[in-house]
C-alpha positions in Angstrom: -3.6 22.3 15.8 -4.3 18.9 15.1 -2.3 16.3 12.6 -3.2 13.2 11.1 -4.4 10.4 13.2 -3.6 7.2 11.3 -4.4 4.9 14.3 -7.8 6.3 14.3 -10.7 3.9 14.7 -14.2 4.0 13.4 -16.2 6.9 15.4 -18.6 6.2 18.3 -21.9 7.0 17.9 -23.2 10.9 17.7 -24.1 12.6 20.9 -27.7 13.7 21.0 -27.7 17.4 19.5 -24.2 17.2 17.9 -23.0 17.9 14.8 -21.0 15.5 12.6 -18.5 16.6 9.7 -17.0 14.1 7.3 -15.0 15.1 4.3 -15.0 12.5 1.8 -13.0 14.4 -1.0 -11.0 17.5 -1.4 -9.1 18.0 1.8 -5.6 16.7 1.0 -6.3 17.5 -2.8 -7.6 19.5 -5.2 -10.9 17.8 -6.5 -13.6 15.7 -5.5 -15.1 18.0 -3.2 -17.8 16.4 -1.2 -18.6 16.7 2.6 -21.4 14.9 4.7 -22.9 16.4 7.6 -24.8 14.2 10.3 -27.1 15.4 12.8 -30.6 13.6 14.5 -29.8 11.0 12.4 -30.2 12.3 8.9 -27.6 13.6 6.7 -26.6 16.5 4.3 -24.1 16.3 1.4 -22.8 19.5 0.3 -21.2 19.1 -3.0 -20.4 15.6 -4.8 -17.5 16.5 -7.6 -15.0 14.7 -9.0 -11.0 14.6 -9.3 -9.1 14.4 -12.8 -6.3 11.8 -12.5 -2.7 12.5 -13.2 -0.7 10.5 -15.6 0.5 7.8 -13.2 -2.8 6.4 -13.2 -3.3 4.6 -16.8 -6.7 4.4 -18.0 -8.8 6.2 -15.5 -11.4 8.4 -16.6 -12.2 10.2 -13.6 -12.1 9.8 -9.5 -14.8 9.8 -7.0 -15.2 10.3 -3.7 -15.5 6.7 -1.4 -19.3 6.5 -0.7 -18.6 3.7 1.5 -18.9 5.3 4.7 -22.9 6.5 3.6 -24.1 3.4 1.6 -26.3 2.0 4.3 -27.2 5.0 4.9 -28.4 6.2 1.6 -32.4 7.0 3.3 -31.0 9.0 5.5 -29.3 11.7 3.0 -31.9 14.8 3.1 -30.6 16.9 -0.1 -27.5 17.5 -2.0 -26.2 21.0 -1.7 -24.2 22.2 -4.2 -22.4 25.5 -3.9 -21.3 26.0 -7.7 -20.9 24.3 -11.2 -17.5 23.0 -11.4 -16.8 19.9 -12.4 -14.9 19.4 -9.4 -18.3 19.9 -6.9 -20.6 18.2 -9.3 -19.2 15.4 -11.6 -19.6 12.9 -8.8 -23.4 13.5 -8.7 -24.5 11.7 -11.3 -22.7 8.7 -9.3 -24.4 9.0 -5.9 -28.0 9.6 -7.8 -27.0 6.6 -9.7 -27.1 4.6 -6.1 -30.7 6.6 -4.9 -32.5 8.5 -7.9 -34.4 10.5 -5.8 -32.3 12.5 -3.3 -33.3 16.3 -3.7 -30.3 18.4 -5.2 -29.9 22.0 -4.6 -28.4 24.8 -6.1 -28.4 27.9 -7.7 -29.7 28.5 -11.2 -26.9 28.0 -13.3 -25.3 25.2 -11.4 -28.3 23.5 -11.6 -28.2 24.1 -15.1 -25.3 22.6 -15.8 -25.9 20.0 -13.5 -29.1 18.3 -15.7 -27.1 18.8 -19.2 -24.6 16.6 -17.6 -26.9 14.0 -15.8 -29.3 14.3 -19.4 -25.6 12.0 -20.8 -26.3 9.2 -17.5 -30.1 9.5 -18.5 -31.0 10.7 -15.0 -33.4 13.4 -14.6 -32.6 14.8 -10.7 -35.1 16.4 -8.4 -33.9 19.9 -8.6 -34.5 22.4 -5.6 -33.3 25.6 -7.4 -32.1 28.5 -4.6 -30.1 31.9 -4.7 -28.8 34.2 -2.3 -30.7 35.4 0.7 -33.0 32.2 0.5 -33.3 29.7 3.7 -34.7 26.5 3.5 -35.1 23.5 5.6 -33.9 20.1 5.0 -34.9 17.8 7.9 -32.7 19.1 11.0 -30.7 21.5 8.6 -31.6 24.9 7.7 -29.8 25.9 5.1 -29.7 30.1 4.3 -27.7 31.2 1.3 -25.1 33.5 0.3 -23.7 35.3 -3.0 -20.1 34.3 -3.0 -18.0 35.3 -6.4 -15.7 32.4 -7.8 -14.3 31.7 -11.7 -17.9 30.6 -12.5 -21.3 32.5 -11.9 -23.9 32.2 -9.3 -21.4 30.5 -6.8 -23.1 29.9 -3.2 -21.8 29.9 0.5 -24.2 27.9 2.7 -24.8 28.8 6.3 -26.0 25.5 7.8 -27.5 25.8 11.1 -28.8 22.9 13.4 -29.1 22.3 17.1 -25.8 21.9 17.7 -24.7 25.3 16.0 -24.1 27.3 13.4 -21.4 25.9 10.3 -20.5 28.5 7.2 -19.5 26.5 4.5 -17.7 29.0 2.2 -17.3 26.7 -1.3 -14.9 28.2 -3.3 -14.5 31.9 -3.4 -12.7 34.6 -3.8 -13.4 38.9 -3.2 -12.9 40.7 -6.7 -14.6 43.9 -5.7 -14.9 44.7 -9.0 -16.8 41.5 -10.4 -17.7 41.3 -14.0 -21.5 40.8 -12.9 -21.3 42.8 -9.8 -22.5 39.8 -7.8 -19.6 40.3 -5.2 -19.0 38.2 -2.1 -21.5 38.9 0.6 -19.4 40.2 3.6 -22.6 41.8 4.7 -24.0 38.6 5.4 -20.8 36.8 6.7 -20.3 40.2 9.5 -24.3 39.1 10.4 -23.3 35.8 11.0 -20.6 36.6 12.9 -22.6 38.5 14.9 -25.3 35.3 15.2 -21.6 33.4 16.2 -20.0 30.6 14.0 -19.7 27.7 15.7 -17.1 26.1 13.0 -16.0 27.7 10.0 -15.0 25.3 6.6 -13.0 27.7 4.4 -11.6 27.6 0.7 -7.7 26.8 1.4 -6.7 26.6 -2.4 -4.7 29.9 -2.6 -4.1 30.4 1.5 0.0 30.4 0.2 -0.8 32.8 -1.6 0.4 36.4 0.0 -2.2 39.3 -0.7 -5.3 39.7 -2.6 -6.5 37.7 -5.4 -6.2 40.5 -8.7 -9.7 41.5 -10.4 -10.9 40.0 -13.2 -11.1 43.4 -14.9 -7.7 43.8 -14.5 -6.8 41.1 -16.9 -8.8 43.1 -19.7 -5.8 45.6 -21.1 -4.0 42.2 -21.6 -7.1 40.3 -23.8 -7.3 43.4 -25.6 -4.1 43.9 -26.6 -4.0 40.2 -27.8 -7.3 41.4 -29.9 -6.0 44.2 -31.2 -2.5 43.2 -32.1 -2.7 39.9 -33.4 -2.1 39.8 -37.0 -4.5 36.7 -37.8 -6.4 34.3 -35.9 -7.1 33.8 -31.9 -7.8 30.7 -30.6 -9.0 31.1 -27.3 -8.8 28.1 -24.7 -10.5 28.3 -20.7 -12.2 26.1 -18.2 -15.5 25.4 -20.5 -17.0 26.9 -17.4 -15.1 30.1 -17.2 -18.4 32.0 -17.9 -16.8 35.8 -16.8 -13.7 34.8 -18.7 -15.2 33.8 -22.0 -17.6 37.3 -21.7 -14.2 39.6 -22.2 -13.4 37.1 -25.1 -16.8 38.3 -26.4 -16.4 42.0 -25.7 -12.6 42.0 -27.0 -14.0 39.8 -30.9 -17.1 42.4 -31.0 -14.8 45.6 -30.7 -12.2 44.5 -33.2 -14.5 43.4 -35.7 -14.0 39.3 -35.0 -16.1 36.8 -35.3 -16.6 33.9 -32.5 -17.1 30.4 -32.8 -17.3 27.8 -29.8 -15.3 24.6 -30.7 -15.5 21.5 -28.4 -18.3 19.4 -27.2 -18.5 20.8 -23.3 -18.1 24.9 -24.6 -20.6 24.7 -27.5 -22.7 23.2 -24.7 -22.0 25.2 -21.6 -21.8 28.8 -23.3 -25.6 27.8 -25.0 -27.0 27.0 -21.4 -25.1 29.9 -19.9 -26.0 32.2 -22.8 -29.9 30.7 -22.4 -30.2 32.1 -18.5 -28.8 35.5 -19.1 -25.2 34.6 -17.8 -23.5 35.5 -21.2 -24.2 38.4 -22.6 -23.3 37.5 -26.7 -23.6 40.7 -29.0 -26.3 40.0 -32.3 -24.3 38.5 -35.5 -21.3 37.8 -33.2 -21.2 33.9 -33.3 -21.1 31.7 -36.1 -20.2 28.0 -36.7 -16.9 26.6 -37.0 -17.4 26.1 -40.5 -18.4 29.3 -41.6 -14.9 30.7 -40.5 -13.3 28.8 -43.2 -13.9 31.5 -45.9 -13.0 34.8 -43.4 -9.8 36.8 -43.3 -7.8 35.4 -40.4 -8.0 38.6 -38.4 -11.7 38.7 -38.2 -11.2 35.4 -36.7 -11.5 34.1 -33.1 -12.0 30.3 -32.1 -13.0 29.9 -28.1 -12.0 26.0 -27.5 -11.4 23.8 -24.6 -8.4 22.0 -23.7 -6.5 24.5 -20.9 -5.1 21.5 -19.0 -3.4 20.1 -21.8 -6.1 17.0 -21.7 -5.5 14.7 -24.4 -8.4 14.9 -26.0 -9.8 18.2 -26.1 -10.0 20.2 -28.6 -6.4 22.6 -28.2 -4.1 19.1 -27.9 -5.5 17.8 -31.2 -4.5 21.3 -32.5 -1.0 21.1 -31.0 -0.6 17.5 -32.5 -2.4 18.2 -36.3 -5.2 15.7 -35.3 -8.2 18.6 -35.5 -9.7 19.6 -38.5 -8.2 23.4 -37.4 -5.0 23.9 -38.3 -2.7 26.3 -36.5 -0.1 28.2 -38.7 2.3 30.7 -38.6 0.6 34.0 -37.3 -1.9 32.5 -35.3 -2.3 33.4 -31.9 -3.5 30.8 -29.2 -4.0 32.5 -25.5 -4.4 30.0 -22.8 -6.6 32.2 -20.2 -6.3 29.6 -17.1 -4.6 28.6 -14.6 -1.6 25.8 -13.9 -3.6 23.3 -11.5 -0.6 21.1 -9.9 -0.3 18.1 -11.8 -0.9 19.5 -15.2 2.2 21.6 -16.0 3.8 19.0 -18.0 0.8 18.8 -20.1 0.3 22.2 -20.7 4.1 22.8 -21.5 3.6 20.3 -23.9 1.0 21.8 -25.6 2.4 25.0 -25.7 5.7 24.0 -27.5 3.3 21.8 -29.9 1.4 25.5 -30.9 4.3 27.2 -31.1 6.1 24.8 -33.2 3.3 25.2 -36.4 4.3 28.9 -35.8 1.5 30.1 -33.1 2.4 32.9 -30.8 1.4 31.7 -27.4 0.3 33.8 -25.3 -0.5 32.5 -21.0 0.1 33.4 -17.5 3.6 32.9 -17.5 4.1 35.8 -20.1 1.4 38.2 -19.7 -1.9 38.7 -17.5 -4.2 36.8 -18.7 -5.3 34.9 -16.0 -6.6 35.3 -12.6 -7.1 32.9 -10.0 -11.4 31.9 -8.4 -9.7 31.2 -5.2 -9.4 33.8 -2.0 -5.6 34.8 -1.0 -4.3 35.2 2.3 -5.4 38.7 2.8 -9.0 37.5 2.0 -8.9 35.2 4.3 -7.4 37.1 7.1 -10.4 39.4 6.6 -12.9 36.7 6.3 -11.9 35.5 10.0 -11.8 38.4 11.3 -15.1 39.4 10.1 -16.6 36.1 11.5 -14.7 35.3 14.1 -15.4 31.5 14.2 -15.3 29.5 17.6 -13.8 26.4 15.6 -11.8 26.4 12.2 -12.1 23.5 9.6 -9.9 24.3 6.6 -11.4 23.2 3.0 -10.7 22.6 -0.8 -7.0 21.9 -0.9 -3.7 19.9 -0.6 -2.3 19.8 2.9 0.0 22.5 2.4 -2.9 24.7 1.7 -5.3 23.5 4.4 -1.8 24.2 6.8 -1.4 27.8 5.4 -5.2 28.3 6.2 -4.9 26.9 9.4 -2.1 29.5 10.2 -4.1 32.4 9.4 -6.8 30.7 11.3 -4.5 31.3 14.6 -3.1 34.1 14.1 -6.5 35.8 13.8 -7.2 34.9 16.9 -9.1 31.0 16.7 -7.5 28.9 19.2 -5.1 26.2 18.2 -6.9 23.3 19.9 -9.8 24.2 17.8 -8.4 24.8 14.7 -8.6 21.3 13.0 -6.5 20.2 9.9 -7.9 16.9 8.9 -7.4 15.1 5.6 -10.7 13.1 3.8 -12.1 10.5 6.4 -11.5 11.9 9.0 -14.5 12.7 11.5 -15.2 15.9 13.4 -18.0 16.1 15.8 -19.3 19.4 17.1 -20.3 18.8 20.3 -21.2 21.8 22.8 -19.7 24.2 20.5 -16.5 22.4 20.4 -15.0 21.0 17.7 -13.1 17.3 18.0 -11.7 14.4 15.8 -13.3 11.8 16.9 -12.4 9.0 14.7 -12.0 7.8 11.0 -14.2 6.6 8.1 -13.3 4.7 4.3 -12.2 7.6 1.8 -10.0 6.2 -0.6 -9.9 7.1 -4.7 -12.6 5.3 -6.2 -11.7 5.0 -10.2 -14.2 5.4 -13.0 -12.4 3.3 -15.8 -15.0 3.6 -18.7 -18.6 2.1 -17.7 -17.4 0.8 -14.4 -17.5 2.5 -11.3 -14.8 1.0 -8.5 -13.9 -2.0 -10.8 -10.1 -0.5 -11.5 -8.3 -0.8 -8.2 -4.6 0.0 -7.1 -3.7 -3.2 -8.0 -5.1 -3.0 -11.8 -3.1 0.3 -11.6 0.1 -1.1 -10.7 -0.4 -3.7 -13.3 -1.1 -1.1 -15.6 2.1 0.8 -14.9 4.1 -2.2 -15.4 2.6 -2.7 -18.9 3.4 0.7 -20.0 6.7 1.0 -17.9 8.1 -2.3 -18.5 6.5 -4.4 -21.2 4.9 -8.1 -20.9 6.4 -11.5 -22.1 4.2 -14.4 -23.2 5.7 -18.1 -23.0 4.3 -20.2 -24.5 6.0 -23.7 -23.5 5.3 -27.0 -25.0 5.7 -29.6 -22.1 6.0 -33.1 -22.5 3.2 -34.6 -19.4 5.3 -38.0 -19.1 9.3 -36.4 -18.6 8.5 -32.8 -17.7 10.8 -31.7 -20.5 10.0 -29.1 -23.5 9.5 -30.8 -26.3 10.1 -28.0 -28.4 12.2 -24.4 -27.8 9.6 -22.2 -25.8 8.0 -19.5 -28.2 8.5 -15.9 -27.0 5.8 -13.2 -27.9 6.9 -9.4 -26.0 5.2 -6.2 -26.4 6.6 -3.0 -24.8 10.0 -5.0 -23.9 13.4 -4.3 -26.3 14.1 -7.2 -28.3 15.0 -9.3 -31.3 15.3 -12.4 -32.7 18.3 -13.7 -30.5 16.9 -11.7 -27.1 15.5 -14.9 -25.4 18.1 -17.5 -26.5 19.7 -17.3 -23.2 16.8 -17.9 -21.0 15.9 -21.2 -22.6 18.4 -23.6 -20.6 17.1 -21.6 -17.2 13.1 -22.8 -18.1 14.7 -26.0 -19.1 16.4 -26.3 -15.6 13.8 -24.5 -13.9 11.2 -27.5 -15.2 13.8 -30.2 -15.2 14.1 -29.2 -10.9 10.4 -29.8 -11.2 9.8 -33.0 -12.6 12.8 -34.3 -9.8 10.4 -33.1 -6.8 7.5 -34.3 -8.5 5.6 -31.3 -9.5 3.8 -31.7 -12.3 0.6 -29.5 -12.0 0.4 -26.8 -14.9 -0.2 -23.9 -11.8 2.8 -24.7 -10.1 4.7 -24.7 -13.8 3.5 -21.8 -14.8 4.5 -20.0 -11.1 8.2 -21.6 -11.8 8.3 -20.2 -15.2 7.2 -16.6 -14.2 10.0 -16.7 -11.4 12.3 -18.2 -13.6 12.3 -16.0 -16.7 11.4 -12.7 -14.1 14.7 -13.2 -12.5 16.6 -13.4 -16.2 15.1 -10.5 -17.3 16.2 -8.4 -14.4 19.3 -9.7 -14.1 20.5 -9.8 -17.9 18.2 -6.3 -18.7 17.1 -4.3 -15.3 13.8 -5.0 -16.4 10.6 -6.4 -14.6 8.2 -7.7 -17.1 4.6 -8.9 -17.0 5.4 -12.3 -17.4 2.6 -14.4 -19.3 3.6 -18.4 -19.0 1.0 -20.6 -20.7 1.5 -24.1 -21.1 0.4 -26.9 -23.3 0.7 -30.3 -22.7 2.2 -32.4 -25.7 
């Protein structure tokens, strides 16, 4: 099993009939799924999404994958593949068609669906190649043939890509519920058949490989909903993935049997449940929705709100409930049930939402205290069948942080794949399929690539870091007078500091150390405003650690008198 190869160079060129694999987003986190496939010389992307970005990085919208690694190469790309909707496989879409308008992206009805609504907001209309299960098409070198695989949002695809160099089952992100809500399960019918054809390399989900067992069915989580329907003594506010098509359907069900009315609150649910609703994915009994206004009048336990704002996201709609900034006001009696999942990273968030509701009186109701909520993602067990069922010469784990891709990995081996070809790489790293042997063969660009507003790349780790020490430690402006002919101040400095504990008498003390600071100066003869301002930086940055533990931003700016 292999381990990450930081000395790796760029790879040598592709064998003639090989494959090549390059993740460029999701292995080593959860988010930004996008992997690039080379053979013949053209290329495949299968899924483009984004990452969400964690409170350590100030000001950053979302992440993308690096498309360094393909920008000369951007001819070459045959088609985008998406396997599902999430936001996670497609928000970075809108970003690659942004550098080639016309690439062909394909996908299943409602991903595609949800696909243009977004790219409609970038003013991008895409050329959409729409597929479902049991379809094969041909994309240059690649054939692609589809199959039904069940997930936390409809119409989810696994793609079977098969070129000269072999066969590759790309299994997005699923998960087994026998039971399904649509009765669209995962198609172990066609991955036993393409076991049988023989797998050269298999890319598996890894999110929930820690997790012992089998993922629970979404049915199960009904007697919980419904108890929350049928024993809540005013309102519900509802809050999911805006995506969460399955989940939002036993919302529907649960309203319409105890006599509630539904309304959709928030930008991305009023529009995803329409288009979802539109294509026969959400099943919505007649009379059961109304606007948000119109609940104003109704007794609060004919009441149900379905808003977004699971991950404890500043700005959607459940926060601004938590913190009195939305127009809906939670009271005492209300009942808010968050039907989603933790993802790592947001607990603090979500905690802090959930003591917001409950203080204005809400009962809360999540996945810590009842069964509400059931993971998309395939458990161990799943996955111990899924190999088994395939038997893949090579193993590739997919979708996860490297303690997940490791737990995959594991089960990978213990099913029988050899270690030498069971390959735990993190994003950039190259595998080539060559003879129906999978190696690392070297190492592309794949860093974090911010979207900070309008621009794309502009915000860098640096910017970051300059942004952590704004909100961590404050910034000083000084704003010296300095006379040009003796190098002295010719009046006390003036001190302007946001962010940084002061007063009036704060900066007293670090007068005589600029003064000495310049006064050194003028003896060796420097007199350019650069150099002063570098002296004053170092001069009041050493004060401010040493008289307060505190590193500053430090601002000089001076004026010649």
């Amino acid at each position: 099993m292999s381990h990450p190869h930081p000395e790796l160079g760029p790879p040598p060129p592709l064998p003639d009939g090989a494959l090549r694999v390059v993740p460029l987003g999701g292995l080593g986190e959860i988010g930004r799924n996008m992997t690039v496939f080379e053979h013949a010389g053209r290329l495949l992307v299968i899924d483009c999404g984004v990452l969400f970005p964690e409170e350590n990085q100030p000001g950053v919208d979302v992440i993308l994958p690096d498309f360094t690694s393909i920008r000369h190469r951007l001819d070459d790309i045959e088609a985008i593949v998406l396997t599902h909707g999430h936001e996670d496989h497609i928000g970075g879409v809108p970003y690659l068609l942004r550098e080639r308008s016309d690439i062909p992206v394909v996908g299943s009805r409602l991903t595609l669906a949800f696909l243009e609504a977004k790219l409609k907001e970038h003013r991008i209309t895409p050329k959409s190649v729409r597929v479902k299960e049991g379809d094969r098409r041909s994309f240059g070198p690649f054939e692609c043939e589809f199959v039904a695989v069940n997930h936390s949002i409809p119409d989810g695809l696994a793609v079977a890509l098969r070129t000269r160099a072999g066969l590759v089952l790309h299994t997005g992100d699923f998960k087994m519920d026998q039971f399904p809500l649509d009765e669209r399960i995962t198609d172990l019918r066609a991955f036993a058949r393409l076991g049988e054809e023989g797998v050269d390399l298999f890319l598996a989900d890894s999110t929930n490989a820690e997790v012992p067992g089998f993922t629970i069915s979404e049915r199960d989580l009904n007697p919980a909903i419904e108890q929350v329907f049928r024993t809540a003594p005013r309102r519900v506010i509802v809050s999911s993935f805006a995506s969460h098509v399955h989940r939002i359907q036993q919302v529907l069900d649960a309203a319409h049997a105890h006599g509630r009315k539904v309304a959709f609150v928030g930008r991305s649910m009023v529009r995803n449940m329409g288009i979802a609703r539109d294509l026969g994915y959400l099943n919505v009994p007649p009379g059961l929705l109304v606007q948000p206004r119109e609940l104003d009048g109704m007794p609060g336990d004919k009441v149900c709100l379905v808003c977004t704002g699971s991950q404890g996201e500043p700005m959607a709609a459940l926060s601004r409930m938590a913190n009195r900034e939305h127009e809906i006001r939670i009271g005492k009696g209300d009942t808010v049930l968050l039907a989603s999942s933790l993802i790592p990273g947001n607990e603090s968030a979500i905690y802090r939402v959930i003591n917001g509701l409950a203080r204005w009186g809400a009962n809360v109701v999540h996945k810590g205290n009842a069964k509400v909520h059931v993971s998309g993602h395939a458990s161990a067990g799943e996955l111990a069948y899924c190999y088994n069922i395939i038997k893949p010469a090579n193993a590739m784990p997919v979708h996860g942080e490297w303690r997940h891709l490791q737990a995959n990995a594991e089960i990978a081996m213990r099913t029988g794949v050899a270690p030498d070809r069971t390959l735990v790489v993190e994003d950039g790293v190259v595998v080539d399929l060559v003879d129906g042997r999978a190696k690392i063969t070297g190492k592309v660009p794949a860093g974090y690539v911010y979207v900070d507003g309008m621009t794309v790349g502009g915000a860098t780790e640096g910017s970051l870091k300059d942004r952590r020490t704004l909100a961590e430690e404050g910034v000083v402006t000084v704003v010296a007078i300095v006379d040009a002919d003796t190098g002295e101040l010719a009046e006390p400095p003036d001190f302007l500091a946001r962010g940084f504990v002061h007063d009036g008498t704060t900066f007293e003390p670090v007068i005589p150390v600029i003064e000495k600071a310049l006064a050194k100066a003028a003896q060796e003869g420097i007199g350019e405003v650069h150099q002063l301002e570098q002296l004053i930086t170092r001069a009041v940055g050493a004060w401010a650690w040493r008289t307060h533990r505190r590193k500053p931003m430090i601002i000089p700016v001076i004026i010649d008198a």
